[in-house]
N, C-alpha and C positions, 0 to 999 in steps of 0.2 A: 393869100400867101402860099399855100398848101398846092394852090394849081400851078402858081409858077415852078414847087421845089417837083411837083411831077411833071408839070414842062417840057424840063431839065433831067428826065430821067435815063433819055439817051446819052445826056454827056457823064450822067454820072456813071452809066455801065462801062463809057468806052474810059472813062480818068480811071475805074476800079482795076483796067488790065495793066495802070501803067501810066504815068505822066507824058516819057518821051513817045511810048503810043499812042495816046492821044493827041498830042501835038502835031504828030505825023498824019494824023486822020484829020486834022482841022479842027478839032477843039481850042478853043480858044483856051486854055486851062486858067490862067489867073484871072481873067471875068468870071468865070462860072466858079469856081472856087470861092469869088469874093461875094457873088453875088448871093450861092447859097448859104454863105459864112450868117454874112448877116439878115437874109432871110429868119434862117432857124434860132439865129441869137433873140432875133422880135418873137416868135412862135414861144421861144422857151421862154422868153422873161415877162410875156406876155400869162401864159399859163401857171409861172411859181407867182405870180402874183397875185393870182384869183385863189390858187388850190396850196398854196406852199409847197415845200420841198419834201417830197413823197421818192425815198431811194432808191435807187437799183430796178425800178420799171425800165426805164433808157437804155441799159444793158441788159435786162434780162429778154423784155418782148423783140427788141431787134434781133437778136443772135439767134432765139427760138426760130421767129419766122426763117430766118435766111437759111437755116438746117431745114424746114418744112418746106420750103417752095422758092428755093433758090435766090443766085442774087441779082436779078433784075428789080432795077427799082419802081417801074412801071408797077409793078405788080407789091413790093416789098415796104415802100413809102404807104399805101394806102392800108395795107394787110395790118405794118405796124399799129397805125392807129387805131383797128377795130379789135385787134388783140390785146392793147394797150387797157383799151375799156372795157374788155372782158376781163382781164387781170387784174384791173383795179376796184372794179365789181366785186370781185369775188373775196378779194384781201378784207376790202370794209367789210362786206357782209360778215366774216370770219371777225374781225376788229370790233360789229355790233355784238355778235352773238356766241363769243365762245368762253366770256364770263360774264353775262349778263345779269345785271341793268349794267353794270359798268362798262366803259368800251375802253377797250386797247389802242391807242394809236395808231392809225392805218400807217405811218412809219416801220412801225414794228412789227408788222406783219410782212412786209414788202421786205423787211431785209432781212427777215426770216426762212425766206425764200432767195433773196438775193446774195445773200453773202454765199452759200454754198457753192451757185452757181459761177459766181465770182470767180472761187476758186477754182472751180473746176476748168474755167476759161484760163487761168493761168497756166492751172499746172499741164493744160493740153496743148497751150503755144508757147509752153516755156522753152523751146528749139527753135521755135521762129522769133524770137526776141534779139538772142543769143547771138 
């Protein structure tokens, strides 16, 4: 599933500039829109299902990378993932050992880290909302 949503990485840079530009480029937009709609609905309900719901990783590894190495998705779909597991690495290992024997809920650490950035994503496109 992951090959097709990188595939799909050139219609997703030319949909990012713009719907009616990509239309004008020959993107098909509502196939690929649908198609990766429910691609990623199987990918995510597929993974809350083995690991449960672990917060604010989905927002915080994407935003990182695309500040780090731009927003091609060639490069920014596969990036995600590896920094996804590095984040989530590091949250448990802090979740095993930062009052041990007992472990903290690798939730609680995630949006320990996620809530602030949260905000920080608001209050920096609170002009572009608007």
């Amino acid at each position: 599933m992951i090959i097709v949503i990188i595939a799909n990485s050139r219609e997703l840079n030319i949909i990012s500039t713009g719907e009616e530009s990509a239309k004008n480029l020959g993107v098909n937009t509502e196939k690929t829109k649908k198609l990766l709609l429910v691609i990623s609905s199987l990918l995510i309900a597929t993974s809350v299902s083995f690991t449960g719901i672990i917060g604010f990783v989905g927002l915080i590894v994407p935003h990182s990378v695309r500040i780090l190495y731009g927003a091609d998705h060639k490069r920014l779909i596969p990036l995600s993932g590896l920094y996804g597991m590095a984040f989530l690495i590091i949250c448990d290992t802090l979740a095993r050992t930062l009052i041990a024997p007992t472990e903290i809920p690798i939730g609680a650490i995630t949006s320990f880290f996620g809530a602030p950035y949260f905000i920080y994503l608001l209050y920096k496109n609170k002009n572009k909302v608007m």
